[in-house]
Kinemage of the C-alpha trace (Angstrom):
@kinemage 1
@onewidth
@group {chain A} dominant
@subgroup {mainchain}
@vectorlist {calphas} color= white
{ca unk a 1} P 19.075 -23.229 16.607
{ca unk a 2} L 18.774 -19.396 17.940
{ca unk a 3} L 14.999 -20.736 18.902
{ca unk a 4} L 15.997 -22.125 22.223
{ca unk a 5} L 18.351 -19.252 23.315
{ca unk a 6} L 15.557 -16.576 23.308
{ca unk a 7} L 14.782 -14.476 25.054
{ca unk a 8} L 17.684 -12.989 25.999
{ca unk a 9} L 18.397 -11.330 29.419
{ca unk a 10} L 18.890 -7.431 29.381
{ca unk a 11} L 22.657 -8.053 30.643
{ca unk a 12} L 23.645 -11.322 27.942
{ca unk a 13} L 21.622 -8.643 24.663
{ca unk a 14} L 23.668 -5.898 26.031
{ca unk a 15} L 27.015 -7.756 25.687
{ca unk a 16} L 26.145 -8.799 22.293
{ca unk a 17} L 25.638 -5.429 21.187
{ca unk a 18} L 28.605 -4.430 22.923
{ca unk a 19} L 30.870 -7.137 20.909
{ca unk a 20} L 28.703 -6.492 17.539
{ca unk a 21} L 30.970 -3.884 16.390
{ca unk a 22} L 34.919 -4.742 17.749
{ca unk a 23} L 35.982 -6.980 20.252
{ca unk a 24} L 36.140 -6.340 23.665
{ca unk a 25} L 37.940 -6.867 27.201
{ca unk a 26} L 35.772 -7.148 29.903
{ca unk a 27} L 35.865 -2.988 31.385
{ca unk a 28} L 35.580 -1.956 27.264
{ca unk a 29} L 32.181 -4.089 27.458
{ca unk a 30} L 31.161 -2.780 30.790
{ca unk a 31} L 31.563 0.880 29.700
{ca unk a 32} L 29.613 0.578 26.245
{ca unk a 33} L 26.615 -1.154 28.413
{ca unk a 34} L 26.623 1.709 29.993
{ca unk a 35} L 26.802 4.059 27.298
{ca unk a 36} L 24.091 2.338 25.384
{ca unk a 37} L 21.365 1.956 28.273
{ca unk a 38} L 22.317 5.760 29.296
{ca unk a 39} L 23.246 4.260 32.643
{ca unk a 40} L 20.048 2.585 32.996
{ca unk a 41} L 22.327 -0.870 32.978
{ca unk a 42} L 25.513 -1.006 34.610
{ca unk a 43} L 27.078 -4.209 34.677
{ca unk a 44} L 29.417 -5.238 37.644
{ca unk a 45} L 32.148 -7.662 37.511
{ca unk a 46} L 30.289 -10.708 38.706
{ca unk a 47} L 27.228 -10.408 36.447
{ca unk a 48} L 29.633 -9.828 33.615
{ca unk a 49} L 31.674 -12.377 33.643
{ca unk a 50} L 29.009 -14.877 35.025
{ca unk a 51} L 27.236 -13.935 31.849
{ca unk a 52} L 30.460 -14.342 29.471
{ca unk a 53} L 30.762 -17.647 31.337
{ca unk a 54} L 27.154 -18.783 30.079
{ca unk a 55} L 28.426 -17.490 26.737
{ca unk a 56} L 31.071 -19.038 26.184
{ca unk a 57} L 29.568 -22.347 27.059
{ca unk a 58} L 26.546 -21.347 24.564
{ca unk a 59} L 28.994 -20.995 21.625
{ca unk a 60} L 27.405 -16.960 21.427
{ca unk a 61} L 31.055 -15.443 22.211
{ca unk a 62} L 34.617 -16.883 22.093
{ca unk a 63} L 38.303 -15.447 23.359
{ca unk a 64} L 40.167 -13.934 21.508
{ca unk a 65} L 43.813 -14.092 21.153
{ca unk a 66} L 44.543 -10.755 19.143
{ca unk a 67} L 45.323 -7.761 21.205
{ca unk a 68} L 44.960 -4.451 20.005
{ca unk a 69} L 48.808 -3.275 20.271
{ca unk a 70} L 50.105 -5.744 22.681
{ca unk a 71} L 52.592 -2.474 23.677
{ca unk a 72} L 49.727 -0.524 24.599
{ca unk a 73} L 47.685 -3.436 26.986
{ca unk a 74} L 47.762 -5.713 29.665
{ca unk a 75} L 48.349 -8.832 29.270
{ca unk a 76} L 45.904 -10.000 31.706
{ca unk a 77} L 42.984 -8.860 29.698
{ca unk a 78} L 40.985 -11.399 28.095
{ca unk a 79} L 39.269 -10.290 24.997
{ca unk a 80} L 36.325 -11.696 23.414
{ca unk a 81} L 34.094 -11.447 19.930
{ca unk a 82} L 30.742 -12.439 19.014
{ca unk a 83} L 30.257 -15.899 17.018
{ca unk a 84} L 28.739 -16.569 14.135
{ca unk a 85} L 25.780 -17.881 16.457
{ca unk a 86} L 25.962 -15.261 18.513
{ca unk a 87} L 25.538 -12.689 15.549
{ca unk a 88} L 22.213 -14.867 14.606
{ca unk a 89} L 20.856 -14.923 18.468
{ca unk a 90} L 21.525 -11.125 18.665
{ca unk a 91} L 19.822 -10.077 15.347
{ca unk a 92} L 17.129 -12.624 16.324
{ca unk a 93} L 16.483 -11.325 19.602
{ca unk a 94} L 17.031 -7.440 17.912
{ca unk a 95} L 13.967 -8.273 15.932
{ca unk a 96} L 11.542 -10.253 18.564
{ca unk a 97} L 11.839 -6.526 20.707
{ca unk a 98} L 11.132 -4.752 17.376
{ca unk a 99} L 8.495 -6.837 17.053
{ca unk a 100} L 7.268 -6.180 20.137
{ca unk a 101} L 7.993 -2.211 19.815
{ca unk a 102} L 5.512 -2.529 16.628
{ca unk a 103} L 2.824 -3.721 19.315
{ca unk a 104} L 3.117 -1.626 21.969
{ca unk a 105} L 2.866 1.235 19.294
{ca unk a 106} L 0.382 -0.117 17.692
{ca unk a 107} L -1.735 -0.341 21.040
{ca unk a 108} L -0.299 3.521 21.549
{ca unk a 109} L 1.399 2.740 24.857
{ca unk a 110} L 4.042 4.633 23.207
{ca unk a 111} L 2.413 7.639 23.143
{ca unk a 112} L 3.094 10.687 25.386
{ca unk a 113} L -0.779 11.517 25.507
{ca unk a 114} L -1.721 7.979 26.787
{ca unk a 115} L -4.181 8.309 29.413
{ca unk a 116} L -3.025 5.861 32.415
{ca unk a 117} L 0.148 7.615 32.450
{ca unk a 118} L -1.267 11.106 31.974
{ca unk a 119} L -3.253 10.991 34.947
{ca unk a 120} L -0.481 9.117 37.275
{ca unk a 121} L -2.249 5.252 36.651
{ca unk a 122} L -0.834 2.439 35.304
């Protein structure tokens, strides 16, 4: 079933990650993006939530009603989790770029001596 979700976009794996550990109102998910691309991925509001849209609709993330200490939050915050599917699509998706890590290595485009980038050509 996680066959026909693959590949993921940067933004939807990013999300994933971001809900893997704790859920998550929208700003909390931005910021971890974020923090986990070293700013190489910041999400705005419309990509985010057009993406948690998809999501939702894909069964890969759901709402959540708990709120961390209701006293403490808004109560216009929506929080959401990962699925059960969603924990299968991101773990799948985890290992396809491992997989493809393992080649690139393997070809040693990796490398910091590799000779199209050592001499400025791609």
């Amino acid at each position: 079933m996680t066959k026909p979700l693959l590949p993921l976009t940067p933004p939807v794996f990013h999300i994933l990650l971001a809900l893997a550990g704790e859920e998550r109102h929208g700003y909390g998910i931005m910021q971890d993006v974020a923090r986990q691309t070293n700013d190489a991925l910041q999400l705005g509001p419309g990509t985010l939530y057009g993406c948690l849209k998809r999501m939702l609709a894909a069964g890969l993330v759901e709402e959540s009603d708990e709120r961390p200490d209701p006293a403490l939050d808004d109560e216009r915050r929506r929080y959401y989790r990962m699925t059960a599917l969603g924990q299968r699509v991101v773990r799948a998706e985890a290992q396809r770029l491992a997989d493809a890590v393992s080649a690139a290595k393997a070809r040693r485009l990796l490398d910091r001596g590799w000779p199209g980038l050592a001499r400025g050509r791609a």
